[in-house]
N, C-alpha and C positions, 0 to 999 in steps of 0.2 A: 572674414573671420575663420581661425584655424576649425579644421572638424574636430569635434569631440568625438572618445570614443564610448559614452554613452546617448541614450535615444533623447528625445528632443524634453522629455520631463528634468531633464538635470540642463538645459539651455537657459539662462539668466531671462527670467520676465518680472521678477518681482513679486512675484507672488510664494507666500508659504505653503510649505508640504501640510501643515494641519491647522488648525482653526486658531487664532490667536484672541485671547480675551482683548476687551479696552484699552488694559493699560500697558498688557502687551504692546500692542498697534502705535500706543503714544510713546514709548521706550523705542520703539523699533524706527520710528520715523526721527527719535531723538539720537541714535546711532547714525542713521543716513545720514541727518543734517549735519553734526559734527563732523562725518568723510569729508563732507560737502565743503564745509566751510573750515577745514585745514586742523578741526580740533582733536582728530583720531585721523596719524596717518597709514599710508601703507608704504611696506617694503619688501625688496625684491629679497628672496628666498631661493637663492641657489641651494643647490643638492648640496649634501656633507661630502659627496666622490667627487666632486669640481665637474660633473663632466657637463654638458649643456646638451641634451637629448632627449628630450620628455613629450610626452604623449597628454595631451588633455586628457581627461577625463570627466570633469565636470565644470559647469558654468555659475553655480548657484549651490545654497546650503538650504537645511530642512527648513529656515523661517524664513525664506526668500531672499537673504543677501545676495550682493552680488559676492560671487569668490571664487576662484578658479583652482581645482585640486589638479592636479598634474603627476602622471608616474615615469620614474626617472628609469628609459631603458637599457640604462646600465649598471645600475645597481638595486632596482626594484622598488624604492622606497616612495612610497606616496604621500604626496604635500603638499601643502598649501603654496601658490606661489603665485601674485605678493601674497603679502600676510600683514595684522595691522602688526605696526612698528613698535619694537624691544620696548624704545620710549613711552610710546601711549599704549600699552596693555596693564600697566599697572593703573591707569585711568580706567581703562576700561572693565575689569573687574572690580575696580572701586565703584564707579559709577552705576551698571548699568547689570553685570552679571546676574547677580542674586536676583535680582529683579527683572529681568528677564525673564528665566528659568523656574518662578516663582511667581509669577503674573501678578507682579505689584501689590499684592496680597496689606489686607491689617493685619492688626497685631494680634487678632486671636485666634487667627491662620495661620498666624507666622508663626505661633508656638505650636501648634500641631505640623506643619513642618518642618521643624526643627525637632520634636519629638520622632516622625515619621525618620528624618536622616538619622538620628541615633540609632532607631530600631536597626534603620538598616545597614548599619556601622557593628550593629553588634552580630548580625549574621555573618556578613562579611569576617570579620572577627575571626569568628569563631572558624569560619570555614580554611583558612589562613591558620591557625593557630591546631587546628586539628588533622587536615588535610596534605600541612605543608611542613608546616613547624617538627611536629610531634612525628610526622609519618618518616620525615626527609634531615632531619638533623639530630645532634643531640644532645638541643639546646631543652633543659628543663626551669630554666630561670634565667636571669642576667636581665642589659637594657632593652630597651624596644626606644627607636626613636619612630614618629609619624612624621614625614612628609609630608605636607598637604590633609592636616589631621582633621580638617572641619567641623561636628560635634565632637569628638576623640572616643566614637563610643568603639573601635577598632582595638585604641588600648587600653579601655576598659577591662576589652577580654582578656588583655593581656596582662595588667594590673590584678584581675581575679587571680588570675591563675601563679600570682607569684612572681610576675615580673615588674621592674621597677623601669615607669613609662614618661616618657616625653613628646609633646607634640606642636608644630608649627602651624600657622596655616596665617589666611592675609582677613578671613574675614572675623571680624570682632562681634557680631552678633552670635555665631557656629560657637566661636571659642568661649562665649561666657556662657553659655548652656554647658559646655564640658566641661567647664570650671567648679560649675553649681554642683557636679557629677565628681567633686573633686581628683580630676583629672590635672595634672600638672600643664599648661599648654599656654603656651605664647604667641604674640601676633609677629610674625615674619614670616620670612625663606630659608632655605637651605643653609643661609650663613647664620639664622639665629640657633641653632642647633649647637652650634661651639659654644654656646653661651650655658648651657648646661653641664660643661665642663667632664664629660665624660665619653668616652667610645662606645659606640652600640655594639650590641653580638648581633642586631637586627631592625633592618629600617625598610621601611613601609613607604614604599609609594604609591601609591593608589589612585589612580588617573589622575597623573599626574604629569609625567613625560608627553605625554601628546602635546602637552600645551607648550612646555619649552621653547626658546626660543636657541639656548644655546647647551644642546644634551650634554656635547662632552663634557664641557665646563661642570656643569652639575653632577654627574655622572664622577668626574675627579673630586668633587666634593664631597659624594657620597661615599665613595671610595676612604676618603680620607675621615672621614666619620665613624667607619667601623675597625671595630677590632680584627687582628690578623684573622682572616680563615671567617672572618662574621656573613652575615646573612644579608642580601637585599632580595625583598620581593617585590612584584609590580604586577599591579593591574591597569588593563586599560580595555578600553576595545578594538577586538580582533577583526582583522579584512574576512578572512574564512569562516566568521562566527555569525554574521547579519545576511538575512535574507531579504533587506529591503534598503538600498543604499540612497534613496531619496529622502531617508530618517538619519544617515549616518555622518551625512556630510557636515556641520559648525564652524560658525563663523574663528570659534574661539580655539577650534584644535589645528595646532600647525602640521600635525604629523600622523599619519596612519601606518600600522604595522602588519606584517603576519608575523608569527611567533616565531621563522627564521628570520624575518630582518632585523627584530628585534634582538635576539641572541648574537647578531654579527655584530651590534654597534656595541653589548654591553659586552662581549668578549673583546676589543680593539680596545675597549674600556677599563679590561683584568678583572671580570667577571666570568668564573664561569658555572654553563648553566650545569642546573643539578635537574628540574622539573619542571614542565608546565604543558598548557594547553593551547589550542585558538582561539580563545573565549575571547582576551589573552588573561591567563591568569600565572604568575613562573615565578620560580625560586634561583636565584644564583646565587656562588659563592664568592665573596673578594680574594682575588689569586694574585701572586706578583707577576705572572706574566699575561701578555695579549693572546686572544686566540683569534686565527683567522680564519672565519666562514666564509666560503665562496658562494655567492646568489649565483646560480645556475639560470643560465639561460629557461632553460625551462619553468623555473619558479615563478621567472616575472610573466612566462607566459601564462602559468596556471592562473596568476593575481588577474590578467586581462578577461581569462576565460570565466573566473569568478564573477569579476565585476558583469558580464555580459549577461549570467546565469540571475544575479540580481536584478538584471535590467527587466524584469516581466510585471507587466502592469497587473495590478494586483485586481482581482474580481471589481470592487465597489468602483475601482476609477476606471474597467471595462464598460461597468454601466452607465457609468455617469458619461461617457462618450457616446451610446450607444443613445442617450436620452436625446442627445444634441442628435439632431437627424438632420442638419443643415450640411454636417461634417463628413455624414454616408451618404451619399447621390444615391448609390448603386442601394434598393431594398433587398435584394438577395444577398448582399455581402452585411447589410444591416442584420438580416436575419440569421447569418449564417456564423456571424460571433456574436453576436447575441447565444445561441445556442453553446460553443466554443465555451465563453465565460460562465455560463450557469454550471456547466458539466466540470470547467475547470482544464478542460483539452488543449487549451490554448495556454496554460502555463508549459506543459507538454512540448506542444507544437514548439514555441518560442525558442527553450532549452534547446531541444534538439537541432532547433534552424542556427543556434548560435556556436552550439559542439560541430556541426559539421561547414562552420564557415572556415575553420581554423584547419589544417591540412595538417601540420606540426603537432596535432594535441597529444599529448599522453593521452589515452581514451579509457582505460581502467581507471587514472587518479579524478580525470573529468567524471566518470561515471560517479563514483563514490563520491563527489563534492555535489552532483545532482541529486542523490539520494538523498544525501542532508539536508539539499536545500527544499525539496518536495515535499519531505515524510518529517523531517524532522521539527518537534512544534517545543520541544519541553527543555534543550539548552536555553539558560539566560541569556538575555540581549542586555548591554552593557552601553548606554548613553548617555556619559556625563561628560 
């Protein structure tokens, strides 16, 4: 088996990064079986650069599938590869998503989270509409379409505030709670949005893109969705944004970004960027020309350097190794991270054993992405 270039917690055993209820467990083994028996398949996931030169990276996702993330060392872009298949992914979120991700929940849980994703459709919102909108254009009304609008409490805020709102999304439970909220919104994709028979000044993706099977395509569609000179914003989750990549990896996302790879493909796209962060949170404009961002060498090497820097086993699962005493022969080396994790020296130690394997690094941009990843507790983590 090829090596991966992370440590042996992202190596395929089957087992999940965090505790999975009942009916999790019976979902989860109702997924396998269907791999198993031909009724969800997989397919191969070449890079959008053609080129064939990728690095593993990991063997397995946060609820223990098998899956193999791969980064492409010529264009930087990190992916699922295979991936389940164009064809059976609309199964797959028919069937199995929601309920997944929502631990098979009744019906009077399911309205508290379905209330709970409004809430947090409406900060979202807001923060989009204040931060981005208001700060970054000068757009005071017009359409708002939703991508992927699930409750639609997003254009809510944008309905408050005077604009006239449209939203898609596939699940029909999400969308009749937005309904109830008298939100305009429909059950499809990107192609039910012509059915509103209007141009946006501003459409909303919202993790969204990761899941993709085919960007450009959609990305052309979005493009042709909006009025000259209109808005596309996107969120998803950022590579530079997560300090623990054994929670970031999903069975369900085919694409992971940093917020220049993501400007490369939506500029080749005739997007260009106006603002954003690592979070990933960005605002672009629709342009009639392509822009072309070059991935530097360097960048993919910072993406390796990150991932390396996330690779530190986190206190609770230093102890829970250190419990297993079958695993440390040696008592002085038992004793001696033992000590390491309580103190926290050994997130330390790790870091810097992993900056100084790479000869190449930038060492001031490595340093700054270590500070973040140590000190920094109060950016939001983003996993949908």
């Amino acid at each position: 088996m090829p090596k991966i270039h992370l440590s042996c917690q992202y190596k395929y055993n089957g087992k999940s990064r965090t505790d999975l209820t009942p009916n999790q467990k019976k979902i989860k083994k109702k997924i396998i079986s269907d791999f198993k028996n031909g009724v969800i398949k997989w397919e191969k996931n070449k890079c959008r650069c053609s080129a064939n030169n990728d690095l593993i990276v990991a063997n397995k996702d946060r609820l223990g599938f098998k899956l193999r993330i791969v980064l492409c060392k010529e264009c930087g872009l990190v992916r699922a590869d295979p991936r389940i298949s164009e064809k059976d992914i609309g199964l797959f979120y028919e069937k199995y998503y929601r309920k997944l991700f929502t631990y098979g929940i009744n019906e009077k849980i399911q309205e508290e989270i379905l209330l709970n994703n409004f809430n947090g459709e409406l900060k979202r919102g807001r923060d989009i509409l204040f931060n981005f909108v208001k700060k970054h254009t000068p757009l005071t009304n017009g359409v708002v379409f939703d991508f992927g609008a699930g409750t639609g409490g997003m254009l809510k805020v944008f309905k408050d505030a005077g604009f006239e709102t449209f939203g898609v999304d596939l699940n029909e439970n999400y969308l009749d709670y937005g309904r109830k909220m008298g939100l305009n919104l429909k059950k499809g994709s990107i192609d039910e949005l012509k059915s509103f028979h209007k141009k946006a000044d501003l459409v909303i993706a919202s993790h969204i893109i990761e899941h993709l099977h085919r960007i450009d395509i959609y990305l052309k569609k979005i493009w042709e969705c909006l009025k000259d000179n209109g808005y596309l914003y996107v969120e998803l989750p950022g590579i530079f944004n997560q300090r623990d990549f054994s929670e970031f990896f999903v069975i369900e996302h085919l694409y992971y970004f940093t917020l220049k790879n993501l400007k490369k493909i939506l500029g080749e796209n005739r997007f260009h960027f106006i603002a954003g962060n690592e979070i990933i949170r960005a605002l672009f404009q629709k342009s009639s020309q392509k822009y072309n961002l070059k991935i530097t060498k360097q960048h993919i090497n910072d993406i390796l350097v990150f991932f390396r820097i996330g690779d530190i086993p986190i206190p609770i699962n230093g102890l829970n190794l250190i419990k297993n005493k079958k695993k440390l022969k040696n008592k002085i080396i038992l004793i001696t991270v033992s000590i390491l994790y309580k103190t926290r020296f050994v997130n330390i130690i790790v870091q810097l054993k992993n900056i100084f394997l790479n000869l190449q690094l930038n060492k001031l941009y490595v340093f700054k992405l270590f500070l973040k990843q140590f000190f920094s507790y109060a950016s939001p983590r983003i996993n949908e």
